[in-house]
Legacy VTK file of the C-alpha trace (Angstrom):
# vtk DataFile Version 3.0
C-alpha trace
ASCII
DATASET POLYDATA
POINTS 654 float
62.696 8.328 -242.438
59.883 10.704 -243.208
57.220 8.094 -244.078
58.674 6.291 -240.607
58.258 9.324 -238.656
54.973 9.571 -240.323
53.488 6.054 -239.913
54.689 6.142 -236.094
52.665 9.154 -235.203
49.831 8.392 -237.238
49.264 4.833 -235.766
49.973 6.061 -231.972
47.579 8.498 -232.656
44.819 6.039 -233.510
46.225 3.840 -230.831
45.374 6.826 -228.455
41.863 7.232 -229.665
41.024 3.659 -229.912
42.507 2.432 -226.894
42.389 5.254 -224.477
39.712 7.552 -225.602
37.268 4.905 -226.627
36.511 7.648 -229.877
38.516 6.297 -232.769
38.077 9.048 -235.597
41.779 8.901 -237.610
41.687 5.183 -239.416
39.181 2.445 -240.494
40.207 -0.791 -239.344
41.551 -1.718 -242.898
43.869 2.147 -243.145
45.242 0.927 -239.521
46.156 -2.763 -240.733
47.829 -1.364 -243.985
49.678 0.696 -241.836
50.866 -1.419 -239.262
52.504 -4.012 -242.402
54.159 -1.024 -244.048
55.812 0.220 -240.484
56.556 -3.702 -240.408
57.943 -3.911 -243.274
60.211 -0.669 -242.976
61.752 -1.530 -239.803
62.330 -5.310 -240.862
64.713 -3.579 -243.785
66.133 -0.617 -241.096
66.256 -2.163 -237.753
68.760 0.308 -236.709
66.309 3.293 -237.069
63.003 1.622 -234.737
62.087 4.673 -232.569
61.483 3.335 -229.079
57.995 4.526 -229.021
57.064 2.739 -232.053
53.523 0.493 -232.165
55.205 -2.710 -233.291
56.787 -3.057 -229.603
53.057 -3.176 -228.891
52.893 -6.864 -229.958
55.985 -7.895 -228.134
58.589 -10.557 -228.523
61.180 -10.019 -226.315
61.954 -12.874 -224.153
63.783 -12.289 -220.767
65.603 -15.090 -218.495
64.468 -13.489 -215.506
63.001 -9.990 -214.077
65.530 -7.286 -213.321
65.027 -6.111 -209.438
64.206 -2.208 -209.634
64.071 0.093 -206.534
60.989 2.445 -206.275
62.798 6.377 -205.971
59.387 7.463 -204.197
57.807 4.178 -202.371
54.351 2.507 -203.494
52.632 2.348 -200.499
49.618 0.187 -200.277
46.232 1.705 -198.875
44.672 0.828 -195.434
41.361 -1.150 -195.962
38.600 -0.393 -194.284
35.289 -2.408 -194.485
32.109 -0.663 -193.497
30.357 2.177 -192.829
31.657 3.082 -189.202
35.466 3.257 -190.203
34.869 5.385 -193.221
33.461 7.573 -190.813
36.369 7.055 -188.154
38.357 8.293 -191.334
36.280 11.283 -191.767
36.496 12.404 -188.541
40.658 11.807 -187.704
40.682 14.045 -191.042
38.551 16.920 -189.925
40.653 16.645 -185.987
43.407 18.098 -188.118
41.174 21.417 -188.849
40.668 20.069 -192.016
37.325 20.460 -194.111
38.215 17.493 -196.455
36.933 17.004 -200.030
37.238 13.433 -201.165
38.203 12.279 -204.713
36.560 8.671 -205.172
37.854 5.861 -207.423
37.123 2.660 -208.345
39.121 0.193 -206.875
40.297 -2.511 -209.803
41.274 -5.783 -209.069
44.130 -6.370 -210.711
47.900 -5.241 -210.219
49.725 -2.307 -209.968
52.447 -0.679 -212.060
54.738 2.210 -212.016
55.567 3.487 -215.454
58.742 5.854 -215.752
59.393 8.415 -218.601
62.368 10.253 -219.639
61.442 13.242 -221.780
57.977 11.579 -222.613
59.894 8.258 -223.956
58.353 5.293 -221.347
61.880 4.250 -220.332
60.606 1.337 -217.467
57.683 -0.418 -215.749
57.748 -2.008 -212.327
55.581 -3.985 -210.109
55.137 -2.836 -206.609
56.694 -5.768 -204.819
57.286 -4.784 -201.006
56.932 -1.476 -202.074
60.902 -0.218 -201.774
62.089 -2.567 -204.722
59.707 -4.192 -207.545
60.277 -6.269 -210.672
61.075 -4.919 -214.256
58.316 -5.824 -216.469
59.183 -2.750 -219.293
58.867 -5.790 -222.100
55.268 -6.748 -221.317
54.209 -3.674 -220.188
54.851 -2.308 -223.816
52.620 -4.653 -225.493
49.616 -2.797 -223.473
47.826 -0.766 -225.677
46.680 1.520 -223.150
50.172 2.471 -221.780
51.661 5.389 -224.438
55.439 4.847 -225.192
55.741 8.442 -225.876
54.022 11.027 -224.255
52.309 14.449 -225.570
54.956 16.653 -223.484
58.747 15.694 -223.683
58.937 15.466 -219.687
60.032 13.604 -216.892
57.341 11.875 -214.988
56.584 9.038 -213.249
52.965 7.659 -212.633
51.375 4.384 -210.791
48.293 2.680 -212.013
46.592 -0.778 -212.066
46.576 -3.393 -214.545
43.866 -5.672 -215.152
42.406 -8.324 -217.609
38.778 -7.571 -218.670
35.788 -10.160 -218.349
35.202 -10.635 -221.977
39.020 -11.127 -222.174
39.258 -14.061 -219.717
36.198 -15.626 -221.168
38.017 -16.015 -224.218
41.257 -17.464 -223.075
39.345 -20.009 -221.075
37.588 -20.955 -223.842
40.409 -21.727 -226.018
42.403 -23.287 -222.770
39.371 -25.905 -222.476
39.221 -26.763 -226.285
43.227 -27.249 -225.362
42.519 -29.406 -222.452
44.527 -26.406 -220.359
43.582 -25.570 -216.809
41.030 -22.405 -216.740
42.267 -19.079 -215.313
41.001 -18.873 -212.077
39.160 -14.885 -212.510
40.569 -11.868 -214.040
43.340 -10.772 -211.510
45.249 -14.084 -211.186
45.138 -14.004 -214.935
46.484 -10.590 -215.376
49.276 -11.076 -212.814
49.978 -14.395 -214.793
50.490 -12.684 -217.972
52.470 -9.939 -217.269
54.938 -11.863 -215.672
55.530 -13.873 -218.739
59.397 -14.224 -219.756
58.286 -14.264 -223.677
56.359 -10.522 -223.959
53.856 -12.203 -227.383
52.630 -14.393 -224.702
51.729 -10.969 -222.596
50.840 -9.279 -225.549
48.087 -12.136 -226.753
46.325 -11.615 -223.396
45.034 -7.864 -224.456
45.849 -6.649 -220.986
44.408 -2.863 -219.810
45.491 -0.490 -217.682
44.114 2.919 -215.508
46.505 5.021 -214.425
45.665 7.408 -211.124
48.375 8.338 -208.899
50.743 11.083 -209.389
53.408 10.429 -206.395
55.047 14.139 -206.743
52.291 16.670 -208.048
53.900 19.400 -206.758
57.332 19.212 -208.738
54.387 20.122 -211.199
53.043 22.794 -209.823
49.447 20.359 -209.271
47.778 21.398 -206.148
44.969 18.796 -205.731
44.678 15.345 -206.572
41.580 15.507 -209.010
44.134 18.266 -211.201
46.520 15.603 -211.164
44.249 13.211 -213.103
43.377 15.908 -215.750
47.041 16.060 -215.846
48.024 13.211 -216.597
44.992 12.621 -219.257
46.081 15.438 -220.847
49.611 13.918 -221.305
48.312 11.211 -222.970
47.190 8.487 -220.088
44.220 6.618 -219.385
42.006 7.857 -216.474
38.858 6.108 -214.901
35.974 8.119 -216.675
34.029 6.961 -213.189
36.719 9.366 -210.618
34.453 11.709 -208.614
34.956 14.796 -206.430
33.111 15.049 -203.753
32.152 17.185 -201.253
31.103 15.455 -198.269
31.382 11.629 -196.313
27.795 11.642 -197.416
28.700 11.484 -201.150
31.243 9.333 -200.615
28.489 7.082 -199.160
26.492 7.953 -202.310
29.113 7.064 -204.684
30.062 3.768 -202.865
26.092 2.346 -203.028
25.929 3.560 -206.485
29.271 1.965 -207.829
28.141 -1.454 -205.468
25.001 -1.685 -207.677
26.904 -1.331 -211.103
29.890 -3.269 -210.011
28.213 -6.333 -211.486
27.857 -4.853 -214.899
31.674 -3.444 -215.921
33.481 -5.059 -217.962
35.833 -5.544 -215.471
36.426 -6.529 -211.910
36.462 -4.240 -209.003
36.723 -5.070 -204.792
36.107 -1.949 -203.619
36.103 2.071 -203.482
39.286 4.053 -203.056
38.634 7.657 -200.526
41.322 9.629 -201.638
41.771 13.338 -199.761
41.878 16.073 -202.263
44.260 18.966 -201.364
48.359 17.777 -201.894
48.896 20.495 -198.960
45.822 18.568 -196.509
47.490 15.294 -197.305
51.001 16.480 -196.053
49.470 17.468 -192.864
47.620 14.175 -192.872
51.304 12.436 -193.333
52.144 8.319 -193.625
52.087 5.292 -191.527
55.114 2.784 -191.987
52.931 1.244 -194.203
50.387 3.599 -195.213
49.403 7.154 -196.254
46.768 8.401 -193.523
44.758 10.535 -196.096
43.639 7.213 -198.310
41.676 4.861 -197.333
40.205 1.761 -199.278
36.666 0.379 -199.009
36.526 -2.888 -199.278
33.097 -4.388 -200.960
32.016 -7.950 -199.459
34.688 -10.644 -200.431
34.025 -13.594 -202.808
33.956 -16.729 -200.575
37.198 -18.311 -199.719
37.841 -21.878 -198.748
39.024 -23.845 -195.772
38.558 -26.214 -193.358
36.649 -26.962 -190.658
38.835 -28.374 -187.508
36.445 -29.060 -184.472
32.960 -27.286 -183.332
32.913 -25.801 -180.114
30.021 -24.389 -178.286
30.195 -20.936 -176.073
27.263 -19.565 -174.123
25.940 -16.109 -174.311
24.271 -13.494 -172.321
21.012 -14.664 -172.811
22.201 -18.304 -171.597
22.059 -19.457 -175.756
24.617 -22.171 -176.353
25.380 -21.358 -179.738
28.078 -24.153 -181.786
31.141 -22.631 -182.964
33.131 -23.312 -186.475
37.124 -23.557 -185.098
38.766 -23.303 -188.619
42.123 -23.701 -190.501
43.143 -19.709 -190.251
42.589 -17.782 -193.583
42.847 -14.691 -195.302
39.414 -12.836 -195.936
38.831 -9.426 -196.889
42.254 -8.379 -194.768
41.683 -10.321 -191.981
42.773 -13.947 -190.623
39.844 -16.043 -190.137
39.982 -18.588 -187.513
36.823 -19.127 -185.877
33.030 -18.243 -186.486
29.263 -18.589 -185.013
27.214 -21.524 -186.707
24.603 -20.001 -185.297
22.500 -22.815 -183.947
21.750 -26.596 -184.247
19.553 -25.999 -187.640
21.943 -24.273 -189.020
24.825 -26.933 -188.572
22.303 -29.455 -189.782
20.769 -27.518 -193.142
23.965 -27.204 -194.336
25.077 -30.626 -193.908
28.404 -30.023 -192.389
30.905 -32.420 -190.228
33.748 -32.078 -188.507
36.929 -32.143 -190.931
34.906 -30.652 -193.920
35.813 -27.930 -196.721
34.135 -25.078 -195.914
33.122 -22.381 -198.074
33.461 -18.471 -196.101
32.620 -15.243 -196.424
31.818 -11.655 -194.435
28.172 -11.370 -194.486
27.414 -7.774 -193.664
31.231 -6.661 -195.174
32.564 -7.631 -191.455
31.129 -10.989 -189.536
32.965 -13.992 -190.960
29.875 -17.202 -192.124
30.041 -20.448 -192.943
27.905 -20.755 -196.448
28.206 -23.942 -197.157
30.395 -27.456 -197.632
32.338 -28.934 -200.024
31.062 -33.001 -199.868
33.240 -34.194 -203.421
36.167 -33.309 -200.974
35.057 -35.545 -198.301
37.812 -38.469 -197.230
35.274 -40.478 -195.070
37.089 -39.147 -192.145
34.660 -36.414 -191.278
33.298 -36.426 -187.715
29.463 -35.902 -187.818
28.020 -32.675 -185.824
26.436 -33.401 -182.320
24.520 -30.361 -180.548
25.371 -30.619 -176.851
22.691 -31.277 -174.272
24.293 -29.870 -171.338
25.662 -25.905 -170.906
29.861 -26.597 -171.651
30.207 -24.105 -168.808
28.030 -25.658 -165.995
27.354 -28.551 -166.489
23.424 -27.670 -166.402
20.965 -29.360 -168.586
19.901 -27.205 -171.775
16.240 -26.787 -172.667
15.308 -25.752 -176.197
13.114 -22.965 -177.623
12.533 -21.687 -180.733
15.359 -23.721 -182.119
17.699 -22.260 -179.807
19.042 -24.321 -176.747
19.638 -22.388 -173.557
21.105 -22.483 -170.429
18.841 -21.796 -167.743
20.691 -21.650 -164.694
21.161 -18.276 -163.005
24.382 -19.274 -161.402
26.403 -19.860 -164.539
28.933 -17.947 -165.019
29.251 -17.454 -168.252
26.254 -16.149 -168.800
26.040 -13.944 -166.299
29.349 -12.476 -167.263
28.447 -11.927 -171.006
25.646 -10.378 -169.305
27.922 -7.630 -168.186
29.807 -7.333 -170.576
26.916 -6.553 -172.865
25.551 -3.863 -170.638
28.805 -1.722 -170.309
29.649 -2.090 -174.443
29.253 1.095 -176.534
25.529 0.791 -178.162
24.383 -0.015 -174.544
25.825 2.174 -171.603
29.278 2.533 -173.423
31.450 2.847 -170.361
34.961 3.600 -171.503
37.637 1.056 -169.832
35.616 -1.608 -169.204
37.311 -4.264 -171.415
36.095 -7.761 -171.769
38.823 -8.939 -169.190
38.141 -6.491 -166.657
34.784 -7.131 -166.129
35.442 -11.039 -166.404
38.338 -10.354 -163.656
36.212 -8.134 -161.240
33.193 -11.113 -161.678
35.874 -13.553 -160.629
37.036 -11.400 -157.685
33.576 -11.060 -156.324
33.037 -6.964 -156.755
30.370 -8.145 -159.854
28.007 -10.233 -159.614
24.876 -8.117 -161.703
24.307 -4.789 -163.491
23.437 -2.632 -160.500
27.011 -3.657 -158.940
28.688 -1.603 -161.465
27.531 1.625 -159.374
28.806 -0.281 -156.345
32.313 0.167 -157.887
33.233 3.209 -155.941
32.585 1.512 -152.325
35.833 -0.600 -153.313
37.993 1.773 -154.678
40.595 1.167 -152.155
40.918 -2.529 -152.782
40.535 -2.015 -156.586
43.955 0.142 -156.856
46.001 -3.029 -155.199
45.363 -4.737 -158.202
47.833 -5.685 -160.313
47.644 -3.244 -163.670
45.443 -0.441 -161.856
45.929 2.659 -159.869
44.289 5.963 -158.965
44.028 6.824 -162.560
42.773 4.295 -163.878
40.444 3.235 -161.528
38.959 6.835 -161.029
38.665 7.085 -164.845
36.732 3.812 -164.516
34.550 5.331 -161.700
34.030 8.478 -163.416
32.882 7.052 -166.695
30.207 4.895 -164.601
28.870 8.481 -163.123
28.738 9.903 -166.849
26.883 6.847 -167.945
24.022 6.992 -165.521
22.943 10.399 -167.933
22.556 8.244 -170.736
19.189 8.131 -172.766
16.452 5.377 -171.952
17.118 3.290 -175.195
20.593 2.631 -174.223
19.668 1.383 -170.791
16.850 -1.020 -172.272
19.804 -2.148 -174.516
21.657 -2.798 -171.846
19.479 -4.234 -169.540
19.555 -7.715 -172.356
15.982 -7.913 -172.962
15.960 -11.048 -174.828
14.990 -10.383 -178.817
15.614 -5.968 -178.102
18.155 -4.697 -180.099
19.221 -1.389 -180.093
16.936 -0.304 -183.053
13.997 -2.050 -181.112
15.267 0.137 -177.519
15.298 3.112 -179.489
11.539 2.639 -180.898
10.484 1.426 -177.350
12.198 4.437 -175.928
10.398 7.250 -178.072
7.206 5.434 -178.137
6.971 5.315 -174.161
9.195 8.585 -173.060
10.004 6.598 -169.656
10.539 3.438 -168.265
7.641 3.578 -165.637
4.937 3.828 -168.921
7.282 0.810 -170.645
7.030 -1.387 -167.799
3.207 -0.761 -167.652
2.229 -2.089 -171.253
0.231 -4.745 -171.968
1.323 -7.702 -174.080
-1.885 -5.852 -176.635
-0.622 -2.798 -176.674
3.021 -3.792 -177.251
2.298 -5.327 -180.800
0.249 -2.791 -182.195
3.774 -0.536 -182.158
4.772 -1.078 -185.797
7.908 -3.523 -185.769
7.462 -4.823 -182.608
5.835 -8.526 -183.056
4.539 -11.128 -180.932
7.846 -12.588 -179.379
9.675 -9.494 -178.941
5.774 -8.093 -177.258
5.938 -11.154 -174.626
9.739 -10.913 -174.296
9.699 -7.731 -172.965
6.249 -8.076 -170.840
8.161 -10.967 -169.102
10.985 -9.282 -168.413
9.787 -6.493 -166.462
7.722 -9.053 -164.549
10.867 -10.654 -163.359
13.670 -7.730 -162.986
11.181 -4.895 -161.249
13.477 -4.739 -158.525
16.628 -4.306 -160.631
14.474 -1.554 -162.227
14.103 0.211 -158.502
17.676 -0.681 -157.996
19.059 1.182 -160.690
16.185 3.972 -159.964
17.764 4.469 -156.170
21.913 4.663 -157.916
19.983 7.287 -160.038
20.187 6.233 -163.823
18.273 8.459 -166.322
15.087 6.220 -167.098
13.993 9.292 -169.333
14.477 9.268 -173.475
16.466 12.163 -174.106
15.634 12.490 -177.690
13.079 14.966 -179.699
9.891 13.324 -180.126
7.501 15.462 -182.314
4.962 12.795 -183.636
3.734 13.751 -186.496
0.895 11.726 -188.624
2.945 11.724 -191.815
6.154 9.713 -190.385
4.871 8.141 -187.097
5.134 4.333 -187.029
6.066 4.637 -190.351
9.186 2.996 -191.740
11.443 5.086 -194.120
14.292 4.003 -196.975
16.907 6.624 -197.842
18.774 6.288 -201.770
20.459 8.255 -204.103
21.889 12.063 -203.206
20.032 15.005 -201.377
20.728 18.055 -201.932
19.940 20.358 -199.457
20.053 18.021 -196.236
22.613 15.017 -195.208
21.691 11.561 -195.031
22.231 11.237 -191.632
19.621 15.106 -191.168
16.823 13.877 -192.998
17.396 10.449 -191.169
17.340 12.533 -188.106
14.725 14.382 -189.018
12.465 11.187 -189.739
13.129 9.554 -186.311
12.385 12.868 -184.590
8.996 12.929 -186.243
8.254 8.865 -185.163
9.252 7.537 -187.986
11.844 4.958 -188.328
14.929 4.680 -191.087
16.070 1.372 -192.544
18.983 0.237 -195.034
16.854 -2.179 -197.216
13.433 -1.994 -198.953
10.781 -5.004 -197.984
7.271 -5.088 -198.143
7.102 -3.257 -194.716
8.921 -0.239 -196.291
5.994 2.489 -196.100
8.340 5.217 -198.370
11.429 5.027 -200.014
12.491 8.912 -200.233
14.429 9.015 -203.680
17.628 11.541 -204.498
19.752 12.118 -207.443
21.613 8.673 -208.445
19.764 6.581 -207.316
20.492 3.091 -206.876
19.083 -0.469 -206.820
16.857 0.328 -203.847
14.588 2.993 -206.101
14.220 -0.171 -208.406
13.023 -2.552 -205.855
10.471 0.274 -204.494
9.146 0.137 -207.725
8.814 -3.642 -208.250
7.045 -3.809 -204.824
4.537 -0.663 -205.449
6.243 0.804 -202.850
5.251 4.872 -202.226
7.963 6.948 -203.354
8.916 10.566 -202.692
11.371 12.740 -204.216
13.573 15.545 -202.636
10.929 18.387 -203.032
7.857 15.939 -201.833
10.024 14.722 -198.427
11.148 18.324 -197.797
7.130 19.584 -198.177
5.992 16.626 -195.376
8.665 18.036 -193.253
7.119 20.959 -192.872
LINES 1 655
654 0 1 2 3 4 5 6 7 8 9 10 11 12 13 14 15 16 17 18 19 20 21 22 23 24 25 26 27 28 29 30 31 32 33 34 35 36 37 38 39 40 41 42 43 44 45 46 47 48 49 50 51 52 53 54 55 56 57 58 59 60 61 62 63 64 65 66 67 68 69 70 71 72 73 74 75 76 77 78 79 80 81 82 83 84 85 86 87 88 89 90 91 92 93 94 95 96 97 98 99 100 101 102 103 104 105 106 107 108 109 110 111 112 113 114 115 116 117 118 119 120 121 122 123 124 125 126 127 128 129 130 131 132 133 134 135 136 137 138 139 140 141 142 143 144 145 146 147 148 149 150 151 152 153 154 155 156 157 158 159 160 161 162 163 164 165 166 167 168 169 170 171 172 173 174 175 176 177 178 179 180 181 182 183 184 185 186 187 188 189 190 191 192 193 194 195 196 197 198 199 200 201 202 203 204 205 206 207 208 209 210 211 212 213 214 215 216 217 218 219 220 221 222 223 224 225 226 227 228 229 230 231 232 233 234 235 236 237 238 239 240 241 242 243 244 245 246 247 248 249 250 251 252 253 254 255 256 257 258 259 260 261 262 263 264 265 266 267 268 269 270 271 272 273 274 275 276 277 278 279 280 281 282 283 284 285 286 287 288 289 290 291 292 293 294 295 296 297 298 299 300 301 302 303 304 305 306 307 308 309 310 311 312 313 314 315 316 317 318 319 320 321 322 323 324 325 326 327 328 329 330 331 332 333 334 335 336 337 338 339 340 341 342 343 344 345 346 347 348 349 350 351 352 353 354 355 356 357 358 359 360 361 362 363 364 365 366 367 368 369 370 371 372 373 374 375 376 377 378 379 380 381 382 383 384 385 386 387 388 389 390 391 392 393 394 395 396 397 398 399 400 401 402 403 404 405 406 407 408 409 410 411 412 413 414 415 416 417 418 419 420 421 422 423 424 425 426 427 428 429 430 431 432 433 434 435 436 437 438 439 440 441 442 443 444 445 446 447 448 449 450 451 452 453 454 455 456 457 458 459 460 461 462 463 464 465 466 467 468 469 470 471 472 473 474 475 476 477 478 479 480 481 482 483 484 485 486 487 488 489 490 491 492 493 494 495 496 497 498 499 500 501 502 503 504 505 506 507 508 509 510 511 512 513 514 515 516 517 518 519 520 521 522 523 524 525 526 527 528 529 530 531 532 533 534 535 536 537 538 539 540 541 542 543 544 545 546 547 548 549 550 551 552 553 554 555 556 557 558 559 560 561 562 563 564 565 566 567 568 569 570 571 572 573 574 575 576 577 578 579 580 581 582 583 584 585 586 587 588 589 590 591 592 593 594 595 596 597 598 599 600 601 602 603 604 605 606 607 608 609 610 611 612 613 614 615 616 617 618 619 620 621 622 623 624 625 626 627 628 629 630 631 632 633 634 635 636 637 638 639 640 641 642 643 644 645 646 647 648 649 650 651 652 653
């Protein structure tokens, strides 16, 4: 029993340094083997003495006719996804309404499946999938043959902890290998394969596929005494589990920013898979106040990186018309899941874009979010083709009015001023939240009011008020609504100049382009005065977005006076300070500042003249380098891009 006792501890032991600290220091390879057949051997002779948190249950071999049902004591909630910028920030912010000043821990988010392990005086007694979250499946057998998971812990206590397994790259490369010599279908990618093996009924089967695991969720820190969440991890890697040596405290949304561009640029070279960032809030206490959905905890969120393409198909091609009066064709598809959200229909852009990527009507498409949000089409599948496919025709007439379509730049348009369509995305557009953002005015409400005759073009929106009488007999509105709707029309007539010219739908402005326009100029009276020359020497503004906007202050003056006489602001309301060093100059923003935000110094630039972007290009004038930084410093060099550090941007700012 002594030498038992002693073989158990020793081989955990190197089990724990090998598999968990990555540092093996107590056995060669050969001591370990030796080992392991002696322990063999000695149970073979004593079964009736095999401690339950002995390394041979490590290979497995228990075989099960089914999976026991097992009901969660504390849930395992799933996380609410969130897939850009913006809601990270709408996070942020519902955090901080509370009178919170939140620090974040960050984790990798691994794609693969999670697990609750449960242990009884240290001894792992069970191991559970999440299922719905109230009541998983027991997979205790497999789960033991994971050399990351201890079967005895470093303190004889009761705990229970929730974690993720996976299946590592250089671990699926492997099986498929030996499933091809076998003439065996390939595992799909690593978290299909995972889930496959651990819910094997023979465990050797699970134990052959070298399955991993990181633990990092404590559900009840505070029957331990554990006050934030980043103590939590240290405590359970101090008991013996394996923690994500990538887990971050921050102390700011900014960081979290930092640490989601930085883990995006590595994510291709881990050994194994990840879709995303999880935003955890620190404090146990904060996250109490913060509470829980039905479904999910309110202070965890988790950032989704852009999905792998999924496939589907392509039902019919419809065509819509926009603001500008572009027709635009229309992918109507067989609804699917991507990156949370059910995918039904998307833009094809235009009649090029149908036609470079060869696709008909009936086809298997290939889809994914381009930008992390706007569903694309990226392609076909022809092997899959029946020789029922429809081909794609671009329509010649609007599908609205009836009105023949001419074609420019590869875009087909409707031209008629009377179709109505057009002239309500028109409105739409102008009352949205980058252009006047005027609360209340949904999609259907301005489409209703057009119908009813009170709308008919921008400047009627600050006509509103001469019908409020006969707007409160409609159906659905009354004095509160409708005054709410009036009063958020007053509010937006204070608005800066670049959200007017955004609203206005100057064809080829955006709001980045308004915003340039608007500091550049100051008002709209020294806007509507440049020359088609003097328009295209401002840096970013080309030749068709230059005769774009000469033409159309040629044609809308008298909207202009219109909206002059209702009393708009036609003044930018920002700070301009030109200044040689940033004016007209374009400016790229990586890695972590120290002493100002990302969103300051971006502040600071535009303030100055300059103008901020998310990508380096050959236009990029600086890319203004921090601690960390990521792909973006790489790319400045390749290009010969000029690059400043902290110290250098903070000296120009002065």
């Amino acid at each position: 029993m002594d030498r038992y006792n002693e073989l158990v501890d020793l081989i955990n032991k190197a089990n724990y340094e090998y598999h968990v600290l990555d540092n093996p220091t107590t056995l060669t390879d050969e001591e370990y083997d030796n080992y392991l057949r002696e322990l063999y051997e000695i149970e073979e002779k004593n079964p009736d003495i095999i401690r339950e948190d002995s390394p041979t249950h490590k290979i497995g071999g228990v075989i099960l006719d089914k999976f026991e049902k097992v009901t969660h004591k504390i849930p395992m909630m799933s996380l609410a996804d969130v897939f850009n910028e913006d809601e990270i920030a709408e996070f942020d912010e519902r955090i901080k309404k509370e009178g919170i000043n939140p620090k974040y821990v960050c984790e990798l988010k691994i794609d693969g499946l999670s697990v609750s392990l449960r242990y009884e005086k240290g001894i792992l007694k069970s191991a559970a999938t999440r299922g719905d979250g109230v009541v998983g499946e027991d997979i205790t057998a497999n789960v033991k043959t994971i050399k990351q998971v201890p079967l005895k812990l470093k303190e004889p206590i009761d705990i229970e902890v929730r974690g993720e397994i996976y299946m590592s790259r250089e671990m699926l490369a492997k099986l498929n290998e030996e499933r091809a010599k076998n003439n065996e279908p390939l595992l799909k990618n690593c978290r299909n394969a995972a889930a496959g093996s651990i819910r094997q009924l023979d465990s050797k089967i699970a134990a052959q596929r070298n399955l991993e695991v990181w633990i990092y969720h404590l559900p009840n820190p505070a029957d331990y005494g554990i006050k934030t969440h980043y103590e939590a991890l240290d405590f359970m890697k101090n008991l013996g589990f394996r923690t994500n040596p990538n887990n971050r405290l921050v102390n700011s949304i900014d960081e979290v920013m930092q640490f989601i561009e930085e883990k995006g640029n590595l994510r291709d070279s881990l050994p194994y898979d990840i879709d995303g960032v999880v935003i955890k809030l620190n404090n146990i206490n904060e996250q109490q106040i913060m509470g829980y959905t039905v479904r999910y905890p309110k202070w965890a969120i988790a950032y989704k990186f852009p999905a792998l393409e999924v496939s589907t198909k392509l039902l019919d091609i419809k065509f819509t018309v926009g603001r500008t009066g572009q027709v635009t064709p229309n992918a109507i598809l067989e609804p699917v899941m991507l990156m949370g959200s059910l995918i039904s229909k998307t833009t094809l852009h235009n009649e090029d874009y149908v036609i470079n990527k060869g696709l008909k009507i009936g086809d298997t498409v290939l889809i994914k979010k381009a930008g992390d949000v706007i569903p694309e089409v990226v392609g076909c599948k022809k092997d899959l083709r029946t020789g029922i496919e429809k081909d794609f025709v671009m329509t010649k007439t609007c599908p609205i009015c009836g009105s023949s379509l001419i074609k420019k730049d590869a875009i087909y348009y409707c031209v008629n001023d009377n179709c109505d369509k057009k002239n309500i995305e028109n409105l739409i557009h102008f009352v949205s939240r980058d252009a006047m953002n005027v609360e209340g005015f949904g999609d259907n409400i301005v489409e209703d009011f057009y119908n009813m005759g009170y709308l008919k073009k921008i400047s009627d929106f600050y006509d509103l008020r001469n019908y409020k009488e006969e707007l409160k007999e409609l159906e659905g509105f009354g004095d509160k609504s409708i005054n709410g709707l009036l009063d958020n029309l007053e509010k937006s007539k204070q608005n800066s100049l670049e959200k007017l010219l955004f609203g206005l739908g100057i064809r080829h402005v955006g709001f980045k382009t308004a915003k340039i326009l608007a500091r550049y100029y100051g008002n709209i009276d020294n806007l509507m005065k440049a020359s088609f020359e003097e328009l295209v020497n401002i840096k970013d503004i080309g030749d068709i977005i230059a005769q774009s906007i000469v033409d159309y202050f040629n044609n809308n003056q008298e909207l202009i006076n219109t909206l002059k006489e209702k009393g708009l602001n036609m003044e930018y309301l920002g700070k301009v300070e030109m200044n040689d060093v940033f004016a007209n100059k374009t400016f790229v923003l990586t890695g972590t500042l120290e002493s100002i935000t990302r969103n300051d110094a971006k502040e600071k630039i535009e303030s100055l003249g300059g103008n901020v972007s998310g990508s380096v290009s050959k236009k990029t004038d600086v890319v203004i380098v921090g601690k960390e930084p990521g792909s973006k410093y790489d790319d400045a060099v390749r290009l010969g891009i000029t690059i400043w550090n902290e110290e250098e941007f903070l000296k120009n700012l002065k």
